[in-house]
C-alpha positions, -999 to +999 in steps of 0.1 A: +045-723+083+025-711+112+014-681+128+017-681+167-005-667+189+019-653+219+007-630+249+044-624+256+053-609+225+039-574+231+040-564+194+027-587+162+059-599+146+059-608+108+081-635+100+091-659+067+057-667+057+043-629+053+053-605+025+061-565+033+032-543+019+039-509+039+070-491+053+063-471+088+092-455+081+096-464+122+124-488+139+127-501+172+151-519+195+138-556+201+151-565+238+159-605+242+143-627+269+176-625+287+196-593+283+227-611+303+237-631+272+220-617+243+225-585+226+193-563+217+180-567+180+181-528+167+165-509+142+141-534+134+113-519+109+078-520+116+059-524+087+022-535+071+024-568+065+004-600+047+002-637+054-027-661+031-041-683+052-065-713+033-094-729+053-108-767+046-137-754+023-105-739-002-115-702+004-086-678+008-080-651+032-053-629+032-047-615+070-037-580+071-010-577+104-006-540+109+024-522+132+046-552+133+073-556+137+095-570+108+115-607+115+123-619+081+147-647+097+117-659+121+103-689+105+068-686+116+048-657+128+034-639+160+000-625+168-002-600+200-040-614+211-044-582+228-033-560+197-060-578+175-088-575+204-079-536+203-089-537+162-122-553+176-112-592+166-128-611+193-099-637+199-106-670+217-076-682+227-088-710+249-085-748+238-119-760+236-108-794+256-099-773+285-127-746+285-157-747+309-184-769+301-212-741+308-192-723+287-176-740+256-144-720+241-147-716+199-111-714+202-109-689+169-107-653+163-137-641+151-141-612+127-179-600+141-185-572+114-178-601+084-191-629+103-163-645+098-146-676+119-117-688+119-106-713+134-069-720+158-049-752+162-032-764+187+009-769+183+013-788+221-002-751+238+004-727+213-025-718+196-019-711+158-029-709+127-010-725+093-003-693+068+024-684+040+031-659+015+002-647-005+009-645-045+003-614-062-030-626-078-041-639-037-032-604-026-053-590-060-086-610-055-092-625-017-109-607+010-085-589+034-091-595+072-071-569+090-059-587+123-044-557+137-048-517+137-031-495+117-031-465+147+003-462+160+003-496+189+024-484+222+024-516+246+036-501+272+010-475+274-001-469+307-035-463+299-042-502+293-037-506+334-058-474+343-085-489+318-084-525+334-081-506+372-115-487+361-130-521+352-122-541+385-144-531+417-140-542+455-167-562+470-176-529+493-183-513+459-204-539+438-227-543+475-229-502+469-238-511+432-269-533+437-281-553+468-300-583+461-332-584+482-343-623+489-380-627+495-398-658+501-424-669+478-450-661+505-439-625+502-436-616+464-467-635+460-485-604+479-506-581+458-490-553+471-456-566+458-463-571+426-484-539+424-461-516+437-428-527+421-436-548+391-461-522+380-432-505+377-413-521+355-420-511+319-410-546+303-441-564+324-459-529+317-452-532+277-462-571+277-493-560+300-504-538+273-501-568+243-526-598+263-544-597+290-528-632+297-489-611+302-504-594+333-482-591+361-503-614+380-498-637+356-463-633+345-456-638+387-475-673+388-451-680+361-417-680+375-400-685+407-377-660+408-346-638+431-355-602+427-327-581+419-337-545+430-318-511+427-309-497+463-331-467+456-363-495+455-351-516+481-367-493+514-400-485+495-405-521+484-398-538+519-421-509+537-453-519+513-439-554+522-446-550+560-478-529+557-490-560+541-481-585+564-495-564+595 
């Protein structure tokens, strides 16, 4: 049996290959795809639930699926991707054969505070993961990996749209944020540049302080770099710029 990852489905849903742990003691009304011909599922429990899941090396993990929603009759599972990112499970959900080359997809879920990895397969664009029902000595001796929270999950909360909304800034605002100041090499070669800004930096300060040879001088002749400077540098550093090349 498998367990689906599904964007769609806005609440993990335990099916046929996971075992009840935990009562809620809530219900909920599950709403079909198209209300026209199908009636609404009701008083469907949400509960603590476990699936075992075995990887190629034969170790055995027994995932831990939190406020779901409880589908005996489903024959395979669903995982809400954002429900698990909320429990801090980094989930990569993108096939590696159609990720960006500069930056490869692990296509997994990643547990970062076990350093644990596991790995999704693809069923043609479903990523998913093989699982069944745990035995009692499973549940008894293999490491736990809870994919979701156990704090009460609300998809519809609005506050998932303000958060995203605080995240996402207009061009006008990220120009406001930094402007990128583009000198020539002639320029940031000056000694007045690189005394009067990178003195001010307290990396090329710190390394300054360790060798003689991590000078800024010598960190300059270096690299070849686009200096990034905060707006509230940008006037003072292009004045000592012109008083140098008067």
């Amino acid at each position: 049996m498998w367990t689906e990852l599904d964007s769609h489905a806005d609440m993990t849903c335990a099916g046929a290959n996971c075992i009840v742990l935990e009562s809620t003691q809530q219900v909920v009304d599950v709403t079909p795809y198209n209300k026209s011909r199908y009636e609404p599922e009701t008083n469907i429990p949400i509960v603590k639930a476990a699936t075992a899941y075995t990887d190629n090396t034969g170790n055995t993990y027994i995932f831990i699926l939190n406020q779901a929603l409880y589908l005996p009759d489903l024959d395979h599972s669903l995982l809400n991707p954002n429900q698990m990112r909320m429990n801090g499970v980094i989930v990569d959900d993108c096939p590696q054969h159609l990720s960006d080359p500069k930056r490869p997809s692990t296509h997994s879920i990643f547990f970062p505070e076990l350093s644990i990895r596991i790995p999704l397969e693809l069923g043609g664009v479903i990523s998913r993961i093989r699982t069944r029902c745990p035995t009692n000595k499973e549940l008894e001796h293999c490491l736990w990996l809870h994919l979701t929270s156990n704090l009460e999950w609300d998809p519809h909360s609005s506050s998932f749209t303000e958060n995203e909304q605080s995240m996402v800034k207009t061009d006008d605002e990220n120009n406001r944020d930094q402007r990128i100041c583009k000198l020539t090499s002639d320029t940031i070669a000056s000694d007045h540049f690189v005394n009067s800004y990178l003195s001010d930096n307290v990396v090329l300060r710190t390394l300054s302080s360790v060798t003689s040879s991590l000078t800024h001088r010598g960190l300059y002749n270096q690299i070849d770099v686009t200096v990034n400077i905060p707006p509230d540098r940008v006037n003072r550093v292009l004045a000592g710029v012109q008083t140098e090349h008067k």
